[in-house]
Every structure is written in structure tokens, then in C-alpha cells.
C-alpha positions as CSV (number, residue, x, y, z in Angstrom):
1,X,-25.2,-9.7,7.9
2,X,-25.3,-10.1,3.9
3,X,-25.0,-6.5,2.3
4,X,-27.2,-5.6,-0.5
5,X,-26.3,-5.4,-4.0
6,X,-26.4,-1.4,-3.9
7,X,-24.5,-1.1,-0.9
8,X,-21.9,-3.4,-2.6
9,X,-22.1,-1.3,-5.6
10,X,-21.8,2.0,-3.5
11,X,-19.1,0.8,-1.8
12,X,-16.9,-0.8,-4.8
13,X,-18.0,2.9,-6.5
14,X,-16.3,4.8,-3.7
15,X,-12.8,2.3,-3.4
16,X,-12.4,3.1,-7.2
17,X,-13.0,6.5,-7.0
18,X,-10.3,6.6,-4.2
19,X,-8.1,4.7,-5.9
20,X,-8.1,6.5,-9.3
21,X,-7.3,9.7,-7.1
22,X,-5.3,8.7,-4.2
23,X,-1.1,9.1,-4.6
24,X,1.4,8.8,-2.1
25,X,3.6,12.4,-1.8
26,X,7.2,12.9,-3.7
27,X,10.2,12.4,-2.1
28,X,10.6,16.5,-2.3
29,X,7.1,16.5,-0.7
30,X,8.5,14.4,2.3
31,X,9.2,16.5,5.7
32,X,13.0,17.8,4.6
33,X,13.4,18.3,8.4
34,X,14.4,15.4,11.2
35,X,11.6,14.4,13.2
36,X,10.6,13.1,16.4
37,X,8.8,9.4,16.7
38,X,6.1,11.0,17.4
39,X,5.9,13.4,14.0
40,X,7.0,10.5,11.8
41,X,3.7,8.3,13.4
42,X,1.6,11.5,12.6
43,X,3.0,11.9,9.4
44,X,3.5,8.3,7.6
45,X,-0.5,8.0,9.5
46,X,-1.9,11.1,7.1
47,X,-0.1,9.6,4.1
48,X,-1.7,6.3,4.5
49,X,-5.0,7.9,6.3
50,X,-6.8,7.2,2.7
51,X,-5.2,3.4,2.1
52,X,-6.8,2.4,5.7
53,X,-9.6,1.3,3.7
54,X,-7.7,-1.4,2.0
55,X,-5.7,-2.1,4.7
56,X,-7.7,-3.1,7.1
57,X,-7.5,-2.1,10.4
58,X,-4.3,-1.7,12.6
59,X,-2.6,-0.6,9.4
60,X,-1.6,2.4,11.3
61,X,2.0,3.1,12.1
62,X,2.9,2.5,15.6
63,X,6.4,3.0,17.5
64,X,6.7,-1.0,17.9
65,X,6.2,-1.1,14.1
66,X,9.1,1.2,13.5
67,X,11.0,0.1,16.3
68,X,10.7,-3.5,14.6
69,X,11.8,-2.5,11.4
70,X,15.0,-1.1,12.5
71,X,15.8,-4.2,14.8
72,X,14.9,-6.4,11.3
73,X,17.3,-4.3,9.2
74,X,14.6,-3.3,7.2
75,X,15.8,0.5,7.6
76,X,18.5,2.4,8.8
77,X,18.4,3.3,12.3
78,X,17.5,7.0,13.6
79,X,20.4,8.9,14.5
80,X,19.9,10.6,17.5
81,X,16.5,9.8,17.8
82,X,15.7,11.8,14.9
83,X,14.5,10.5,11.5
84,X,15.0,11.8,8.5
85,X,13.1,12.0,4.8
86,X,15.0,8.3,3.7
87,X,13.5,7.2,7.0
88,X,9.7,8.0,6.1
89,X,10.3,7.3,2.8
90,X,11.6,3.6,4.2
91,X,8.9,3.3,6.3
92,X,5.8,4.1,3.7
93,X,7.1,1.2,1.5
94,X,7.6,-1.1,4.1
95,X,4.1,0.2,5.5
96,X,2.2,-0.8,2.4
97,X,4.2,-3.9,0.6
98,X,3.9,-5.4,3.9
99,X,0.1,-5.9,3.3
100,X,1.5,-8.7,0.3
101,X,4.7,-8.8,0.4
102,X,7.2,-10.8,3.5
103,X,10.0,-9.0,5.3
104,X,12.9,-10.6,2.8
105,X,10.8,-9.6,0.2
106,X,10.6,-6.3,1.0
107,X,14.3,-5.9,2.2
108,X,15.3,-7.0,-1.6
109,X,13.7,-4.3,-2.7
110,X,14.7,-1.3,-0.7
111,X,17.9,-3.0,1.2
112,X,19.4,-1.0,4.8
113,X,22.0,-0.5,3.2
114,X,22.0,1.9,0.7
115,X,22.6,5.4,-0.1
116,X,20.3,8.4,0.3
117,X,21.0,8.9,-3.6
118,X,19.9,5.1,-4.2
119,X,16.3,5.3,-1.8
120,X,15.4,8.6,-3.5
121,X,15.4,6.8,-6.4
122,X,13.8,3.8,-5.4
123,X,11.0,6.0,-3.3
124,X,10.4,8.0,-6.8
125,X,9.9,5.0,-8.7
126,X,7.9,3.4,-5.9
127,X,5.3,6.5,-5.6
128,X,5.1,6.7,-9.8
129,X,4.4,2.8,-9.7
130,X,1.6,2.7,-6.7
131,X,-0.1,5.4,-8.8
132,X,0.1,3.5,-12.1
133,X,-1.2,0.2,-9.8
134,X,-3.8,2.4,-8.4
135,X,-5.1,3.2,-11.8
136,X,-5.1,-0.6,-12.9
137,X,-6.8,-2.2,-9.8
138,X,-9.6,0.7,-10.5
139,X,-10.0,-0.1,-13.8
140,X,-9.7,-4.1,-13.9
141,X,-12.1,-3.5,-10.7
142,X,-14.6,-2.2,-12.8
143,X,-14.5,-4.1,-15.9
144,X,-14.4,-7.0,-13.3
145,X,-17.7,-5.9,-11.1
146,X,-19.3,-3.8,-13.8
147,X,-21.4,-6.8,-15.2
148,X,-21.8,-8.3,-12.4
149,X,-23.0,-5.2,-10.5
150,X,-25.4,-3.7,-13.4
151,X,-27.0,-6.8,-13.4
152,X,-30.8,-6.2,-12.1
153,X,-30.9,-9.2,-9.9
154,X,-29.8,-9.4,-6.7
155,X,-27.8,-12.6,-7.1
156,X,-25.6,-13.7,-3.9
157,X,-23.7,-16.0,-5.9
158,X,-23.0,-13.4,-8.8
159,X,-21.7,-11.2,-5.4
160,X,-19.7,-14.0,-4.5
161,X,-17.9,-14.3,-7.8
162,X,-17.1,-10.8,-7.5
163,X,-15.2,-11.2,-3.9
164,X,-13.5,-14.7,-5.4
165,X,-12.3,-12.8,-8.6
166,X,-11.0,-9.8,-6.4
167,X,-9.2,-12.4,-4.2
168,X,-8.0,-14.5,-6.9
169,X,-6.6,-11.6,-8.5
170,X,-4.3,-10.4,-6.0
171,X,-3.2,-13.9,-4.9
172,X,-2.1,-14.5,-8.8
173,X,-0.3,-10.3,-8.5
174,X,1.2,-11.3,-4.6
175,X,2.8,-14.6,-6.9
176,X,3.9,-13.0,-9.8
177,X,5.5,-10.3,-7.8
178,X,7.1,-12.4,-5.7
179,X,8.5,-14.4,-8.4
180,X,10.1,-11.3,-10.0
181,X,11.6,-10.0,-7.2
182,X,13.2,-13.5,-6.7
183,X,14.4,-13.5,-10.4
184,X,15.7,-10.1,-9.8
């Protein structure tokens, strides 16, 4: 079923307003305890509760997930069956590049084999950046759909430009990226 142009509106409306507001928590804001499996799936789930939207569905954190990502060498292992706040920190970045991004890509940027010292930093920076991208997408979003959407007709080929420009987009951002972390 086709959605009207208001509910497109509404919708678009709300993502924005989530993304100008929405940012991930600071390393210091990270559990400084070990966890369980269990706690790390609850927590990493709360932190990216608001991103579902984006996502898609089964963007939740599962134990096969985590388990997969340690048997990739995408993050450290769990000692004793505990993770720590590298871990989650790890696993949120692997959680959302993984949306654009392939495993290799990903490992370039936030290798196993680092130190704590090293992920902090690379967590801090990641956090400070989503937040910065947040505030882009909303507002190249909007400059995007604001003509198309304040327009009084109810054109479904003026709401199909907006969905090809907001696809086109992140396919040219997914390449550019990409090409980056290759040069890097």
C-alpha cells in the first residue's frame, strides 16, 4: 500500500527529529563493570533501541552475533565469560558500521588487536563523529525532502525522487567511505 504524502512527511519529520537528538553514550558512560552475555545483549540493545528505526529489523544484538564477531577477530574475546567496556564499546561500532560497511572494512578500522588506551580513543572519536553524521543526514535530509514535501500536490513521482536521492546518497557515502578507509 502507497503512503500518503503527509504520512511521508510525518514520518521523515520524526527520523530527523531523532536524528538531530539521538547520540551514542561516552566511553565513561559505558558499564565500567564486566558483564554477563546476557547484560551486554540488554545493554548494546538500549543503546541502539533508538537507531532500530534505520536499521531495520533484526538489528538487535544477539549472542550468535557476538559470538561471530569474536570467532571473525573482529573483537577480543571475553575473558572468563565476562566482557568488559572495550568489549561493548567493540561491539556498538561493529553493530552499526555493519549496516554499510563489510567485515574487513570494519576490522581496519577498530583492529582485535589493539590496546584498551587505543579503542578508547577510537570509541571517543567514533561517538563524536556518529553525532556530527547524525546532524548532517538530518539536515541534507531536509534541504533534500523540504521541496519536495511542501509541495501541495500529491505527486508519487516527486515521492519517488525523494526515496532515489536518499538511496543515492548513501550508496555515493557507503563508496566514498570505503575508498578512504582503503587509502588509509
Amino acid at each position: 500500500m502507497c503512503k500518503s504524502k503527509k504520512e511521508i512527511a510525518g514520518a521523515f519529520e520524526e527520523s530527523v527529529l531523532l536524528l538531530s537528538n539521538y547520540s551514542l553514550p561516552s566511553w565513561e558512560e559505558l558499564p565500567g563493570i564486566d558483564l554477563y552475555m546476557d547484560q551486554v545483549i540488554e545493554i548494546v540493545n538500549g543503546y541502539i533501541k533508538t537507531l532500530g528505526f534505520l536499521m531495520g529489523e533484526g538489528s538487535e544484538i544477539t549472542k550468535p552475533m557476538i559470538n561471530n564477531y569474536v570467532k571473525l577477530k573482529m573483537m577480543p574475546a571475553p575473558e572468563k565469560k565476562k566482557y568488559s567496556r572495550t568489549h561493548i564499546a567493540y561491539i556498538i561500532i561493529i553493530c552499526i558500521l555493519k549496516q554499510t560497511l563489510n567485515i574487513a572494512t570494519i576490522q581496519k578500522l577498530i583492529p582485535v588487536d589493539i590496546p584498551k588506551e587505543k579503542v578508547q580513543s577510537i570509541y571517543a572519536s567514533f561517538v563524536v563523529n556518529q553525532q556530527k553524521a547524525f546532524g548532517y543526514v538530518a539536515e541534507m535530509a531536509s534541504k533534500i525532502a523540504g521541496p519536495i514535501l511542501s509541495n501541495e500536490a500529491n505527486d508519487p513521482a516527486r515521492m519517488n525522487d525523494l526515496m532515489i536521492q536518499a538511496a543515492s546518497s548513501a550508496n555515493i557515502l557507503k563508496c566514498l567511505a570505503e575508498k578512504l578507509i582503503d587509502m588509509n
